[in-house]
BABA-686896 format. One record per atom (N, C-alpha, C): y, x, z; residue in three letters. Coordinates in steps of 0.2 Angstrom, whole numbers, plus 5000, padded with zeros to 4 digits. Layout:
YXZALA
...
***
This chain:
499450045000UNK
500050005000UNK
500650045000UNK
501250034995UNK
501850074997UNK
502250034999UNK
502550085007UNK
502850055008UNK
503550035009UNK
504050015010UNK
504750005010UNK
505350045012UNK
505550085011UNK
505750135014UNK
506450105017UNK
506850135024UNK
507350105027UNK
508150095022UNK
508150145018UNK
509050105013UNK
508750075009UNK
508050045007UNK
508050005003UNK
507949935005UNK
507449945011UNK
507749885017UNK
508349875017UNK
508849905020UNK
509449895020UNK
509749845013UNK
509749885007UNK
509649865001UNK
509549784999UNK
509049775000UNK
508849715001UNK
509149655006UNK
509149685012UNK
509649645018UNK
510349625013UNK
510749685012UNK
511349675011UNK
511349615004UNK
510949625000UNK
511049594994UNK
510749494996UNK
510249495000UNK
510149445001UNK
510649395005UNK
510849425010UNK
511449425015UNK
512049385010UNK
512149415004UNK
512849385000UNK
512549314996UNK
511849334993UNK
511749274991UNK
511749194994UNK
511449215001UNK
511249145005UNK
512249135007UNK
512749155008UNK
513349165008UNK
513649125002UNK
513249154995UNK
513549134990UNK
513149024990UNK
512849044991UNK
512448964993UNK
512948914997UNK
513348945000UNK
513848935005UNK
514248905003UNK
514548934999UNK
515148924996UNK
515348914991UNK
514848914986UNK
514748884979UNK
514448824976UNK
514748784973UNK
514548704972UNK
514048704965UNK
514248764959UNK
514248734952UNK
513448774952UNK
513148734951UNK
512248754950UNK
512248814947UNK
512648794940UNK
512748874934UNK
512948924939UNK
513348934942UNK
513548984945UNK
513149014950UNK
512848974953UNK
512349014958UNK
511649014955UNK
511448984950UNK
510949014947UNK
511149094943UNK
511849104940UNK
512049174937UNK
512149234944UNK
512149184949UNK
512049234955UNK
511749274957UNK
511149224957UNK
510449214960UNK
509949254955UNK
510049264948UNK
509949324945UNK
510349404944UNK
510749384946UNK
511249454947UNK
511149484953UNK
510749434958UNK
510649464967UNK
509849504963UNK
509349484960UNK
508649464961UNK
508749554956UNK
509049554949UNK
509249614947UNK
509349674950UNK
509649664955UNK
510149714959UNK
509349734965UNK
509049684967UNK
508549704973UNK
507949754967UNK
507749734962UNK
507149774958UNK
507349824956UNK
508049824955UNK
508349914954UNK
508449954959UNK
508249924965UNK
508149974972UNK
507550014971UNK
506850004966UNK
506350014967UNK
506150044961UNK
505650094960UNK
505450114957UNK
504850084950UNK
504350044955UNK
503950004955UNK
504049934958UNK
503649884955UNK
503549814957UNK
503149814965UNK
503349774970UNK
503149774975UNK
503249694978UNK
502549694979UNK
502049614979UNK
502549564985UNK
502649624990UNK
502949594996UNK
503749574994UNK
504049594990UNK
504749614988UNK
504649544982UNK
504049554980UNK
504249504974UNK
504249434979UNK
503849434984UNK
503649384986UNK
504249364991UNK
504549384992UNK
505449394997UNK
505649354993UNK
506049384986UNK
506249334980UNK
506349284981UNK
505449274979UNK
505349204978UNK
505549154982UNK
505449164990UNK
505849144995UNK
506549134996UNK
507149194993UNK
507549174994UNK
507949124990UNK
507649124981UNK
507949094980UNK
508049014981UNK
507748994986UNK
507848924988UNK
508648904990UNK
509048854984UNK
509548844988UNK
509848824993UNK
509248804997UNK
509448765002UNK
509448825009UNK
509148885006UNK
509048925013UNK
509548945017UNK
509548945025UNK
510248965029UNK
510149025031UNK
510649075035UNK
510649125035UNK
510149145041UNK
510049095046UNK
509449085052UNK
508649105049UNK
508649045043UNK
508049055039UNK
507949135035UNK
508549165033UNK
508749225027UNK
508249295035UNK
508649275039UNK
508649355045UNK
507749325047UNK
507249275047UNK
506749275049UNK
506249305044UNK
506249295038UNK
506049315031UNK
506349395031UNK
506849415032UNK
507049495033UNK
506549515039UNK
506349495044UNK
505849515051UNK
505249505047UNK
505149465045UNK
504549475041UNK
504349535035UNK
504949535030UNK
504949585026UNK
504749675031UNK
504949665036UNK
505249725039UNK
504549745043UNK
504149725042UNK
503449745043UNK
503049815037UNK
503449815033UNK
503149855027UNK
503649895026UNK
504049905032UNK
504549955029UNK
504350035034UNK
504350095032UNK
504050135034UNK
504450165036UNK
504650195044UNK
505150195049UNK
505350285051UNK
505850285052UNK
506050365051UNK
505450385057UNK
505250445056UNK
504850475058UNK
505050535065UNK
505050505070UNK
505250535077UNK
504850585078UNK
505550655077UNK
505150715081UNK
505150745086UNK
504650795089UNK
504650825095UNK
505250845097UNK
505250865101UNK
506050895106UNK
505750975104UNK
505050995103UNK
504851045099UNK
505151085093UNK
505051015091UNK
505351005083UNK
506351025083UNK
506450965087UNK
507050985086UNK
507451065089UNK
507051085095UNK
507351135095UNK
507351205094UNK
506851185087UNK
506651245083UNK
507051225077UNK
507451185075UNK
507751155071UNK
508451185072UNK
508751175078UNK
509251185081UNK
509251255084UNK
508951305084UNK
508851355088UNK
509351395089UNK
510051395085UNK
510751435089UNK
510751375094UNK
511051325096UNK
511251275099UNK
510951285108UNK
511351295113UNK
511251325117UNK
511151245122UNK
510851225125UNK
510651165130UNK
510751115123UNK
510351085119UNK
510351035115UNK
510250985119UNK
510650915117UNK
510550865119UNK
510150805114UNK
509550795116UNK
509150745111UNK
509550705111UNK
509250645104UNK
509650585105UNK
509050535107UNK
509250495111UNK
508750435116UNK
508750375110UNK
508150385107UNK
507650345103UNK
507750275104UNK
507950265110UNK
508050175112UNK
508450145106UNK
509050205106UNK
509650185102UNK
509650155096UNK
509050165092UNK
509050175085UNK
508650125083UNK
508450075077UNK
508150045075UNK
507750095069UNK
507250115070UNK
507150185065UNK
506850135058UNK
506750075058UNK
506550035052UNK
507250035047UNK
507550065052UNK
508350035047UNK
508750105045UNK
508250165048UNK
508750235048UNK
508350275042UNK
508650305038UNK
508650335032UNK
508750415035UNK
509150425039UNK
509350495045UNK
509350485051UNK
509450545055UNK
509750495064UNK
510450555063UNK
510750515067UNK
511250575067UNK
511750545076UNK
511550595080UNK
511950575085UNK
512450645088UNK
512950605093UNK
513550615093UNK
513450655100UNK
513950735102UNK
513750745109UNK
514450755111UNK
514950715113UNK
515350705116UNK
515750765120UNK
515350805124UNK
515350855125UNK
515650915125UNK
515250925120UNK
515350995115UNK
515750975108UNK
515850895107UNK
516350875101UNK
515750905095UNK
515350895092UNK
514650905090UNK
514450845089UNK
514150835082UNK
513750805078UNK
513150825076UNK
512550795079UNK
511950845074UNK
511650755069UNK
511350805064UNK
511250745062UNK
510350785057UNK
509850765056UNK
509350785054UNK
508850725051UNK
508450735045UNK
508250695039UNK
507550745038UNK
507250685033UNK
506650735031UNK
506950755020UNK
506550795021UNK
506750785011UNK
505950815011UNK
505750805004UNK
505150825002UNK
504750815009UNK
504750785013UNK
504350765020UNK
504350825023UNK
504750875023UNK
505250925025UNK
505550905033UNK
505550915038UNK
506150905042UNK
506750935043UNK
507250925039UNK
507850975042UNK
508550945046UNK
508850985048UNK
509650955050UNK
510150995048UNK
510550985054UNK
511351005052UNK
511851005057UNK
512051035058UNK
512651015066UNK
513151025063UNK
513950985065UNK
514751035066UNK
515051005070UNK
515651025071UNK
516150995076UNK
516250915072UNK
516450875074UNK
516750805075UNK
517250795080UNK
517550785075UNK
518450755079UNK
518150675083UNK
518450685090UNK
518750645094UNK
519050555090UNK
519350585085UNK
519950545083UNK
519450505078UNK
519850445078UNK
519050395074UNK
519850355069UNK
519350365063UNK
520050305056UNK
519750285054UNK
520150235050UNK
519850205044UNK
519650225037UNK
519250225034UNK
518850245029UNK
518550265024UNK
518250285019UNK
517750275015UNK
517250335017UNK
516750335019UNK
516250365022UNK
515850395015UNK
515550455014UNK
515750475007UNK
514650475008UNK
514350455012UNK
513650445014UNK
513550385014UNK
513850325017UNK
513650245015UNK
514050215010UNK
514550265007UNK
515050255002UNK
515350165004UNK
515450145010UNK
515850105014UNK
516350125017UNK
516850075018UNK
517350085023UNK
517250055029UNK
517250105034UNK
517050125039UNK
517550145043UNK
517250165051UNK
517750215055UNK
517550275055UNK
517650325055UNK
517450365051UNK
518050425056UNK
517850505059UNK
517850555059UNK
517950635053UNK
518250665056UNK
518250725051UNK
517450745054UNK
516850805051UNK
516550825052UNK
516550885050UNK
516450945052UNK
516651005049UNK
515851055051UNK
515551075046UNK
515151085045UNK
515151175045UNK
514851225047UNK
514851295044UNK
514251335040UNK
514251335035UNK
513851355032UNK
513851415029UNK
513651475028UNK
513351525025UNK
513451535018UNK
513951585015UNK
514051595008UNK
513451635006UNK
513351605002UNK
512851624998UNK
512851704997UNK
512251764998UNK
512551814997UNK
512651865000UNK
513351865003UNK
513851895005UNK
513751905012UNK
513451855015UNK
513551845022UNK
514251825027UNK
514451805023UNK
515051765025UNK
514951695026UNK
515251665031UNK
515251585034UNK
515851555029UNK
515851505030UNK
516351435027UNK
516451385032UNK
517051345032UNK
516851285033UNK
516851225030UNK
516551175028UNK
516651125027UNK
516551055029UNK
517351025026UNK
517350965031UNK
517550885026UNK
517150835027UNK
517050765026UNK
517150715033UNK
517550685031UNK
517750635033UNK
517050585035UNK
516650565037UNK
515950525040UNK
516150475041UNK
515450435044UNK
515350375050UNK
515450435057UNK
515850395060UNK
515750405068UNK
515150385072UNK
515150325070UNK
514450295073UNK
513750295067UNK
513350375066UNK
512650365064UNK
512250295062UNK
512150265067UNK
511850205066UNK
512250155062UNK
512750145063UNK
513150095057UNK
513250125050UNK
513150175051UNK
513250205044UNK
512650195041UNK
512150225044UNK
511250185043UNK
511350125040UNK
511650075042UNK
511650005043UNK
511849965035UNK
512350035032UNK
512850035025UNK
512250055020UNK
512050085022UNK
511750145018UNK
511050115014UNK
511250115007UNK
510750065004UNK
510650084997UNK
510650174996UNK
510450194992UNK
510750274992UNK
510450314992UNK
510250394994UNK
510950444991UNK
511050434985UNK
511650464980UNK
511950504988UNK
512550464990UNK
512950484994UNK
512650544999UNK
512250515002UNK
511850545007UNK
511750635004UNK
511350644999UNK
511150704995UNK
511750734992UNK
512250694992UNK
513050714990UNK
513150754996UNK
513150735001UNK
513150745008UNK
513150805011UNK
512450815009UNK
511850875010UNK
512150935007UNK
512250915000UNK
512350974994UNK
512851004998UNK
513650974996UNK
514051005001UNK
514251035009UNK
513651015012UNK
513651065016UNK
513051135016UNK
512851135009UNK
512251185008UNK
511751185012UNK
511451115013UNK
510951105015UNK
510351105012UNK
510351045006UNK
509751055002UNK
510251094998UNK
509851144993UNK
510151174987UNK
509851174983UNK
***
């Protein structure tokens, strides 16, 4: 069975979410029918492959009558097929982390890992962001400072507007042996940004830029 990975969950939520809305607020049949194939299109391009469970979601939502009560019980159900970020040791991470002197885990309560694509928490602290992902079922991360100061947005990873921090990353010129900094503007709050986050591009933008994957 394959299974549903968390931004494409999200993907799906977000997209369903507008349709049962547009049920709401829309009278002309034709129009929510051109809707209701505009949502249905936008969910199959999240995927690679056709997916029995995904198709079988569809089918359900496209029922007019559905309310948003009914929409979020049908996403609980969906959310059983979704394959949930994979929680590591405190081994893991502080072999991950190893300049980092008294690392602070992040408490796994916090997080819906059905819905996390990365984890990324905040240590107050030290004014530090760590934030770590798998790629190629790899597990890697990433620290930098984080500003205190929270704005308004476009978050360059859920490519929403958000509140959002500077994030100043240091990374290693290739070569030479010399550091760099670089800095993006983020979510302040990791999990909301999760929450946005409904297709990878930004994310590996992300990455690139602070020379993480190369």
């Amino acid at each position: 069975m394959n299974n549903i990975l968390p931004y494409q969950y999200i993907g799906i939520k977000r997209q369903s979410m507008r349709l049962v809305k547009a049920y709401q607020t829309m009278n002309d049949p034709k129009m929510i029918e051109t809707y209701q194939s505009l949502i249905q299109e936008s969910v199959e391009q999240i995927f690679t492959e056709t997916l029995p469970e995904v198709e079988a979601f569809l089918d359900v939502i496209m029922d007019r009558t559905m309310t948003r009560h009914q929409l979020e019980k049908q996403l609980e159900l969906l959310k059983i097929y979704v394959e949930p970020f994979k929680v590591p040791t405190n081994q893991q991470l502080d072999k991950l982390f190893k300049k980092v002197k008294k690392l602070n885990y992040p408490n796994w309560s916090d997080y819906d890992l059905t819905e996390s694509t990365y984890i990324g928490w905040n240590d107050p602290g030290q004014q530090k962001k760590f934030i770590i992902f798998y790629h190629a079922g790899e597990l890697k991360g990433l620290y930098g400072d984080l500003s205190p100061t929270v704005n308004k947005g476009i978050c360059p990873i859920c490519k929403t507007d958000s509140k959002v921090s500077m994030f100043l990353a240091t990374t290693k010129v290739a070569g030479d042996g010399t550091y760099t900094k670089n800095g993006n503007y983020i979510c302040h709050n990791s999990n909301i940004c999760n929450g946005q986050l409904d297709e990878l591009t930004g994310l590996y933008e992300f990455l690139t830029s602070t020379k993480t994957i190369l």
